[in-house]
C-alpha positions as CSV (number, residue, x, y, z in Angstrom):
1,X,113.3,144.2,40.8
2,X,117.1,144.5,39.6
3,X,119.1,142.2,37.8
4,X,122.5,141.4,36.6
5,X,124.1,140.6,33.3
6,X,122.7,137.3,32.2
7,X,124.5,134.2,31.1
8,X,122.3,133.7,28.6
9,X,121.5,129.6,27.9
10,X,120.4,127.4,31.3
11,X,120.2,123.8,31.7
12,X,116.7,122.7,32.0
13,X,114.7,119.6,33.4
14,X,111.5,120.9,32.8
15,X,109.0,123.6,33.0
16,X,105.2,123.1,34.2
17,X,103.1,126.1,33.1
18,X,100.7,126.4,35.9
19,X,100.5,125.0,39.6
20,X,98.7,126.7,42.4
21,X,100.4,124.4,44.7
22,X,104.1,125.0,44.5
23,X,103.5,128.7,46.0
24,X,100.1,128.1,47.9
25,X,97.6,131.6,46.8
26,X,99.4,132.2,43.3
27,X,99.1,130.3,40.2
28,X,102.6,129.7,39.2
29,X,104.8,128.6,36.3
30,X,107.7,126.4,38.0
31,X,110.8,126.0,35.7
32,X,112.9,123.0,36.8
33,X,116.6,123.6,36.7
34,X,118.7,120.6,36.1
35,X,121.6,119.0,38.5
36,X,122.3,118.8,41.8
37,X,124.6,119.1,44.4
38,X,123.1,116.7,47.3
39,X,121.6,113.0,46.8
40,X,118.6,112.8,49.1
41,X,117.4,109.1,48.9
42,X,114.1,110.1,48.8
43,X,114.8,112.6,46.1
44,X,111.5,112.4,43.4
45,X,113.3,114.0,40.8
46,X,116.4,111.6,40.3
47,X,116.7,112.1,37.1
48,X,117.5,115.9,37.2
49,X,120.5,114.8,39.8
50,X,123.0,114.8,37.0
51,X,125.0,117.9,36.1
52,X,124.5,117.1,32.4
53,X,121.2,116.1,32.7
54,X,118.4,118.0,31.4
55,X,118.4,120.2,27.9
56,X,120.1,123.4,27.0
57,X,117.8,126.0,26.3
58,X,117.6,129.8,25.7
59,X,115.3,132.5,27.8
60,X,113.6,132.8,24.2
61,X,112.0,129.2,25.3
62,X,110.6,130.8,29.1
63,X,109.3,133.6,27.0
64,X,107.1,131.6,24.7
65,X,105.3,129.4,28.3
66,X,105.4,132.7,29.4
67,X,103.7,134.0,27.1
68,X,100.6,131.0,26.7
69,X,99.8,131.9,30.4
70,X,100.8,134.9,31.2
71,X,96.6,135.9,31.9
72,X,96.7,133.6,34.7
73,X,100.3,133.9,36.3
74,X,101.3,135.5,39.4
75,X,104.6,134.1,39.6
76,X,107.5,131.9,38.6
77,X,109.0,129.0,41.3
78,X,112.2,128.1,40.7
79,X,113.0,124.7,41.5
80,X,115.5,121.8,40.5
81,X,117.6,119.7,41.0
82,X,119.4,123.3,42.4
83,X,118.7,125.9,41.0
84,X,121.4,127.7,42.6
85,X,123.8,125.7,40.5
86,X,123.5,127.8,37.9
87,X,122.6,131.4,39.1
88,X,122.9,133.3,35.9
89,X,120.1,130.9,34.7
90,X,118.1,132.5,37.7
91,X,118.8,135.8,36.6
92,X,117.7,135.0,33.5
93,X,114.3,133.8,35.0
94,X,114.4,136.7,37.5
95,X,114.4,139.5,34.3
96,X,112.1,137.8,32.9
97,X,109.3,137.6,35.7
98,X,110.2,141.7,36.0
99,X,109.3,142.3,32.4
100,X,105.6,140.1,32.9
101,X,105.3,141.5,36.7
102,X,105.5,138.3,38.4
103,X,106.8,137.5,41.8
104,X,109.7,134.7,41.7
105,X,110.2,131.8,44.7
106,X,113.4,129.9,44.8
107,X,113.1,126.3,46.0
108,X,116.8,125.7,46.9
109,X,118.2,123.0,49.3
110,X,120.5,125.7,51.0
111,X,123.8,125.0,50.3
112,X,125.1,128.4,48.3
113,X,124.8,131.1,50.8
114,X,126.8,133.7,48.4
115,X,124.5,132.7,45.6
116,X,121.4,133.8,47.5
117,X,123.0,136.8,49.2
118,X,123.6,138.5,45.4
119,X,119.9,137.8,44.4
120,X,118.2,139.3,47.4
121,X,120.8,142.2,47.4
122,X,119.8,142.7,43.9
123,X,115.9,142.4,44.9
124,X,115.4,139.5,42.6
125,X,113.8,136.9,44.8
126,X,110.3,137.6,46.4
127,X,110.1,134.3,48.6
128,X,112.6,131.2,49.7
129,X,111.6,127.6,50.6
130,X,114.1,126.1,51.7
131,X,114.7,121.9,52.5
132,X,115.8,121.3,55.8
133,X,117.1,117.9,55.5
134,X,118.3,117.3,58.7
135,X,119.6,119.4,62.2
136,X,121.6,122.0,61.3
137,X,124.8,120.0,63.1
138,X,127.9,119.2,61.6
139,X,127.8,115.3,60.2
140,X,124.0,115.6,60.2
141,X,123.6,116.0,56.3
142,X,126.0,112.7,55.3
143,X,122.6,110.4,54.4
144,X,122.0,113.5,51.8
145,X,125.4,114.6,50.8
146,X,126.7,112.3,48.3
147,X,130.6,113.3,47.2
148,X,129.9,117.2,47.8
149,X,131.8,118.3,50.7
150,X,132.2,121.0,53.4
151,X,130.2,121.8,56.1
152,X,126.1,121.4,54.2
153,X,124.2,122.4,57.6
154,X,126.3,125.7,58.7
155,X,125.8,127.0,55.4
156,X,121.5,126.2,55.2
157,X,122.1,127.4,58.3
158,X,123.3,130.8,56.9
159,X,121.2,130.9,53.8
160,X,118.5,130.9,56.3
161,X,119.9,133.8,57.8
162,X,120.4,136.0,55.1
163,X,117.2,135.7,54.3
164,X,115.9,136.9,57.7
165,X,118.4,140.0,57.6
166,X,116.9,140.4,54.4
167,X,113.2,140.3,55.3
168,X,112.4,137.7,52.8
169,X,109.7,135.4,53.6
170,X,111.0,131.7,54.4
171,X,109.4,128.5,54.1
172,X,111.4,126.0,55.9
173,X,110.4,122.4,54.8
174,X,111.2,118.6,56.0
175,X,110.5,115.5,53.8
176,X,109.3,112.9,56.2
177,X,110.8,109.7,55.6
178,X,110.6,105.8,56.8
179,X,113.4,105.1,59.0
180,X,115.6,108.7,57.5
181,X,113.3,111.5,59.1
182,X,110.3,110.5,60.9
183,X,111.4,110.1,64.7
184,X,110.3,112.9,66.9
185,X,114.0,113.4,67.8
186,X,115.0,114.3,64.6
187,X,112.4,116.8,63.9
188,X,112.4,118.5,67.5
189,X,116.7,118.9,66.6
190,X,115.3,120.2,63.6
191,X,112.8,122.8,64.7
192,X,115.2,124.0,67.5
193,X,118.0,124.6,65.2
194,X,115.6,126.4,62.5
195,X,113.4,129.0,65.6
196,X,113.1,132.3,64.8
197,X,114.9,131.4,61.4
198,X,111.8,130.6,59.0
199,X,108.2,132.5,58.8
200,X,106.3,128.6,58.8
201,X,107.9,125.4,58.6
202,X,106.0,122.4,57.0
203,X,106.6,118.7,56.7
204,X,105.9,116.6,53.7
205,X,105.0,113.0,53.1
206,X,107.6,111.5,51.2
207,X,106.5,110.3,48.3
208,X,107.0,106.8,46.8
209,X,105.8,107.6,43.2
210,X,107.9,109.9,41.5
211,X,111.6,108.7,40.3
212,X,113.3,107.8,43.9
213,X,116.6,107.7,44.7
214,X,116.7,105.1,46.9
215,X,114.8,101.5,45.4
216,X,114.8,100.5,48.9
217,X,113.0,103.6,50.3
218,X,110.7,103.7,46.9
219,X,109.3,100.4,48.2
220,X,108.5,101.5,51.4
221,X,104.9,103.0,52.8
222,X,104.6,107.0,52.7
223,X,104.3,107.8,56.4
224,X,100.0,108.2,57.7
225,X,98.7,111.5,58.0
226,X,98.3,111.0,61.5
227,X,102.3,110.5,61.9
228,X,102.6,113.8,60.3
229,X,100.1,115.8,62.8
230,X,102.4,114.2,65.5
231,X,105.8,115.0,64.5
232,X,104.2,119.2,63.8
233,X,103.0,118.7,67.6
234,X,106.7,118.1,68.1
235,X,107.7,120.7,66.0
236,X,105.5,123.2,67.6
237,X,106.1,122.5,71.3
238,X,110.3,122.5,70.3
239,X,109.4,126.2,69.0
240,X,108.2,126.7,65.7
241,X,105.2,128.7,65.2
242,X,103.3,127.9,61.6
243,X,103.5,124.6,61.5
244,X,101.8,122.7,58.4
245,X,102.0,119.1,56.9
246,X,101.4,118.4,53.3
247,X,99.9,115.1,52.1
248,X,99.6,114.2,48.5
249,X,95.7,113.4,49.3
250,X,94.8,116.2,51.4
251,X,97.7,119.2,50.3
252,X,98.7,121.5,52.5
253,X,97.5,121.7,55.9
254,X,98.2,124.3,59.0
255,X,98.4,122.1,61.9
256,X,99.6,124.9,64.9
């Protein structure tokens, strides 16, 4: 791994010192970066939305987790909010996981194609998951987009891309969402915009318990597990191979 000069202090919403489920087969410290670009209704982590939300804190502060778990690590997730909001902050992480010998995923909702190109040029970024909120058609992001502008699905479209020239394992996922993102239309326009551009692709209950977004959404019923399996049948026959759901009862599932 390479890196850049570092910016030095990031804006933080959290850090959890070890989950074996944000990078399925590796025990994981996730550091949470702070603001965001989109609004996704169903967003969990609302709270993190603001650009001046979170706290202000030095790579000293990673080092010290680091350093209370660094006999069970194997890697670092970086998550938000976006993390690509702030990509010094990921370099920061990124020299960090190289000095402890840890592999680094970036959660990112896609938006910042330039931002990911420099990290995987510079080898900093082992793995990418990567939201896919809606087709990859212009208009198609509007429910998610809030006051950022230009055109949100061309460039997922090409973060997903650089990537593949890259050879980076992608994780392409879809939160599954009453009456936003659970008709089988939307997820076959999904899976056929997204073929041949992620290595597995897996949907996700939304989830009414975390901070929501949306109070109307939060009040709604996750969608069954059953309505999961049916929309990764639709996934699979539009396409996609490695199709998974992930229910907060059951985890992660492959499906086809």
């Amino acid at each position: 791994m390479r890196y850049g000069n570092g910016g030095g202090a990031m804006r933080l919403g959290g850090v959890v010192d070890t989950s074996t489920i944000d990078w399925y087969g590796n025990v994981s410290l996730v550091v949470f970066f702070a603001g965001c670009n989109l609004r996704c209704p169903y967003c969990q982590n609302a709270g993190l939305i603001p650009l001046d939300s979170g706290e202000t804190l030095g790579p000293e502060y990673l080092r010290m987790r680091l350093e209370k778990e660094k006999n069970l690590l194997d890697s670092i997730v970086v998550s938000g909010g976006e993390p690509l909001l702030q990509p010094e902050g990921i370099r920061e992480v990124c020299r960090l996981a190289e000095e402890m010998g840890l592999k680094v995923m970036l959660n990112t909702n896609g938006s910042r194609p330039h931002v990911v190109e420099g990290l995987l040029n510079d080898g900093l970024i082992d793995r990418v998951a990567l939201d896919v909120k809606a087709p990859l058609t212009p208009g198609s992001y509007a429910p998610f987009q809030g006051a950022e502008g230009g055109n949100i699905p061309a460039m997922v479209k090409r973060t997903m891309e650089i990537c593949r020239e890259r050879g980076v394992e992608v994780e392409a996922r879809t939160t599954v969402a009453p009456g936003l993102s659970d008709e089988p239309g939307f997820i076959k326009a999904i899976a056929e915009d997204i073929t041949d551009l992620c290595d597995l692709y897996v949907l996700q209950q939304f989830d009414n318990m975390g901070e929501v977004l949306c109070p109307d959404l939060k009040s709604k019923t996750p969608p069954t597990k059953e309505k999961l399996i049916e929309l990764a049948g639709v996934a699979s026959e539009a396409g996609l191979r490695n199709v998974y759901i992930k229910t907060r009862r059951t985890g992660l599932e492959r499906i086809r």
